[in-house]
Backbone bond lengths (Angstrom), bond angles and torsions (degrees), N, CA, C in turn:
res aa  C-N    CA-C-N  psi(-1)  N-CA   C-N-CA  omega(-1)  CA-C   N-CA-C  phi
1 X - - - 1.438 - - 1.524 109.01 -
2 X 0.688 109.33 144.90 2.296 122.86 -162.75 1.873 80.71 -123.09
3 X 1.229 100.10 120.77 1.894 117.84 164.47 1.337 100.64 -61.34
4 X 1.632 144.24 174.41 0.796 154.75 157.17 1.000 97.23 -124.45
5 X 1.801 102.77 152.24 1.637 117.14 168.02 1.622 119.03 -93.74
6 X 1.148 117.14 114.41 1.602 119.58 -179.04 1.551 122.30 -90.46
7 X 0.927 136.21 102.86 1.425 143.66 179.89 1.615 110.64 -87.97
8 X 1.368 101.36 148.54 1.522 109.94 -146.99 1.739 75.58 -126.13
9 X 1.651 125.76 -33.49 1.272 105.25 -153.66 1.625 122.77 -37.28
10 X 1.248 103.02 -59.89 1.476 127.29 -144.84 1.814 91.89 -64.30
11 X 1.271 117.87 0.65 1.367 116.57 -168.90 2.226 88.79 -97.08
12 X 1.119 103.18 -29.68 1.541 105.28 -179.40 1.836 113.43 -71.46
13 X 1.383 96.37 143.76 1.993 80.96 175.24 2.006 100.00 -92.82
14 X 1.292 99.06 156.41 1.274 121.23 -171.39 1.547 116.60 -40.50
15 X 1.124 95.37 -24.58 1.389 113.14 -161.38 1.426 108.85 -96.26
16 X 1.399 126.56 -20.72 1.235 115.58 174.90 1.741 103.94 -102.21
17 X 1.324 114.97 -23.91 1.541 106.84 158.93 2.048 124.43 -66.69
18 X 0.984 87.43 -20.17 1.857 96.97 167.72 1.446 92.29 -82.79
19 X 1.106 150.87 -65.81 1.463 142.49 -177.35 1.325 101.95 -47.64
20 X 1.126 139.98 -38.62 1.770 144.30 -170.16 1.372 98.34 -51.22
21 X 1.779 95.33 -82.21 1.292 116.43 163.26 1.586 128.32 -7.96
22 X 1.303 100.40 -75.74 1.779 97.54 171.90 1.496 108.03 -53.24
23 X 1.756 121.67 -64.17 1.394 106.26 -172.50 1.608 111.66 -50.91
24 X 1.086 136.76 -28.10 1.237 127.64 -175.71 1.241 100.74 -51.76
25 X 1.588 124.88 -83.87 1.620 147.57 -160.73 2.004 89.83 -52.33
26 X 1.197 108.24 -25.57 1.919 89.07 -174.04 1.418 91.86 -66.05
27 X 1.405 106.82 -46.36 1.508 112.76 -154.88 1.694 127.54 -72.66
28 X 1.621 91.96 -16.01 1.575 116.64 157.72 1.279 121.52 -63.90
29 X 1.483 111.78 -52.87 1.440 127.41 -176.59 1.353 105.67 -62.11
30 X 1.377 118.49 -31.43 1.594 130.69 174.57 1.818 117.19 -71.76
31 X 0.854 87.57 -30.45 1.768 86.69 170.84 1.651 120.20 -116.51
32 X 1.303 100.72 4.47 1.561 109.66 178.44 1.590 104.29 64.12
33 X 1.287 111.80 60.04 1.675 146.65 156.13 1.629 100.36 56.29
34 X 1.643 117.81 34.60 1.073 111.89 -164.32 2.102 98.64 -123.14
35 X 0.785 128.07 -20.50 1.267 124.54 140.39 1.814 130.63 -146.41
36 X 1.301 123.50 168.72 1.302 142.64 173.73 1.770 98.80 -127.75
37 X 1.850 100.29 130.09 0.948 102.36 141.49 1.519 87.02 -165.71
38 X 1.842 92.84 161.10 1.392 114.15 -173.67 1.090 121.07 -130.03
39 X 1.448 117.84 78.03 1.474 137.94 172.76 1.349 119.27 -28.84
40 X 1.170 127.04 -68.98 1.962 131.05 -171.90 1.422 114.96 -58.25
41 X 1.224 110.57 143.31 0.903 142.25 167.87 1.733 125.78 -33.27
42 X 1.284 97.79 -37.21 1.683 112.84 -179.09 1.274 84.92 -149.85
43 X 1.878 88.60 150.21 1.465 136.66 162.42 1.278 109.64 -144.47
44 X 1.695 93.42 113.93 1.455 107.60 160.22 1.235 116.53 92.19
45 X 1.929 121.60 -15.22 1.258 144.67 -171.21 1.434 111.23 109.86
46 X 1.620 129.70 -0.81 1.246 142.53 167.95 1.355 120.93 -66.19
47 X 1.641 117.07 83.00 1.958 79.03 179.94 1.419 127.05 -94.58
48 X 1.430 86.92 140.07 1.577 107.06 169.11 1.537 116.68 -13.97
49 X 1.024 100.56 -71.30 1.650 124.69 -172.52 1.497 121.14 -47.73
50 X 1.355 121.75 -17.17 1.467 121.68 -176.20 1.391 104.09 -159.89
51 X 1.374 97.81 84.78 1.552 113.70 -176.17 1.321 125.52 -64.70
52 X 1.375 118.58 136.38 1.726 114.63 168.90 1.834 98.91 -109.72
53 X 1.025 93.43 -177.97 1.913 103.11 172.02 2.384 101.83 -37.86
54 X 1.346 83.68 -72.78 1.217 77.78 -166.69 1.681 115.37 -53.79
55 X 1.515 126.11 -17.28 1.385 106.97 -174.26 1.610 96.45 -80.05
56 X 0.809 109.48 -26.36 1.397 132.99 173.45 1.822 96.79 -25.00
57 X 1.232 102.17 -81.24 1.667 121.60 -169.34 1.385 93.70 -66.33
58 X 1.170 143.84 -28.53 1.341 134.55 175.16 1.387 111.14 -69.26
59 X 0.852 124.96 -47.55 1.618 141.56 -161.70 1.301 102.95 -66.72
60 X 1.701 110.66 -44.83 1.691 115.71 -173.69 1.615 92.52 -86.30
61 X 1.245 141.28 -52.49 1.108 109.79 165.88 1.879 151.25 -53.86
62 X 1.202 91.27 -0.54 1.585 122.95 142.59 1.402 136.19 -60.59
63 X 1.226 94.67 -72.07 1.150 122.75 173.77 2.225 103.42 -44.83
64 X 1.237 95.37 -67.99 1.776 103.92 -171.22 2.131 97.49 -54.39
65 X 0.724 121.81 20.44 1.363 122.84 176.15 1.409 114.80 -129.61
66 X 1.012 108.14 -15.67 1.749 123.22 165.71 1.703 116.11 122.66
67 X 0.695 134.19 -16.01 1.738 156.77 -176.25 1.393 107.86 -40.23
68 X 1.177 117.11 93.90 1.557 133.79 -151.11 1.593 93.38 -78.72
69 X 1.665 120.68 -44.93 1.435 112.96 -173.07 1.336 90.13 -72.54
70 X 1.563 137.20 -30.49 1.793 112.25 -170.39 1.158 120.80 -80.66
71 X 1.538 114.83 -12.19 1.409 125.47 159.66 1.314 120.30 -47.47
72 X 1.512 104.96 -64.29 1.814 108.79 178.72 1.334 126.26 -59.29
73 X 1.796 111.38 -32.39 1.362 122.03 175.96 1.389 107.62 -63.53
74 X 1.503 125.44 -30.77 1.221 125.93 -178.25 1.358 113.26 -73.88
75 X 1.325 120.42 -55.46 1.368 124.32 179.57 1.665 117.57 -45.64
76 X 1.262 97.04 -61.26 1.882 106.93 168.54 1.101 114.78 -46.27
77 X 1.672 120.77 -59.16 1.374 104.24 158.54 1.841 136.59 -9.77
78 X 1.439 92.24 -59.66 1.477 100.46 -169.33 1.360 116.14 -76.62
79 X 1.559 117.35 -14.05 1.447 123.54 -159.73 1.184 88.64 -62.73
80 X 1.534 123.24 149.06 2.011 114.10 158.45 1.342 102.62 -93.53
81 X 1.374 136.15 -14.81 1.411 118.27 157.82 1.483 129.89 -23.62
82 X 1.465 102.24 -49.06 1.430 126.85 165.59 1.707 137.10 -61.97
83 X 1.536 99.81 -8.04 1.432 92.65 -164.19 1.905 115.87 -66.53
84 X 1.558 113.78 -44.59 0.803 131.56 175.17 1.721 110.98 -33.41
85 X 1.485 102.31 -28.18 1.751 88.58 -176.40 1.322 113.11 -90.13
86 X 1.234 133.65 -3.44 1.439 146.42 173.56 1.287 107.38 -116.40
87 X 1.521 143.19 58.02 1.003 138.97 -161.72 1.883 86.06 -139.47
């Protein structure tokens, strides 16, 4: 069995991945390009915590930069154990 790669972007609008974007590079410039991570709860007015499609694409674009909490938010995301709490 070969994994597939699933992309979440195209589910995000442009505009909150250009906002990503900058916080990323501040947050590079802040550690001297040696890590990102993004602790809170919300970005941008998105929360983290109870994902739709678009936090979705945010989260993995997090995530692909190394972001250990956007990793987990992503994964949980997907569990269906979970759906019921974002319903």
């Amino acid at each position: 069995m070969k994994p597939e790669y699933m992309s979440f972007f195209m589910l995000a609008p442009a505009s909150l991945l250009e906002a990503a974007e900058n916080q990323v590079q501040v947050e590079l410039d802040r550690t001297d390009g040696e890590l990102f991570h993004y602790q809170p709860q919300t970005f941008r007015g998105y929360n983290l915590g109870w994902p739709h499609g678009d936090v979705q694409g945010l989260l993995q674009f997090f995530s692909d930069v190394g972001c250990v909490f956007s990793q987990y938010r992503l994964a949980y995301s997907l569990l269906p154990d979970n759906l019921e709490e974002w319903v």
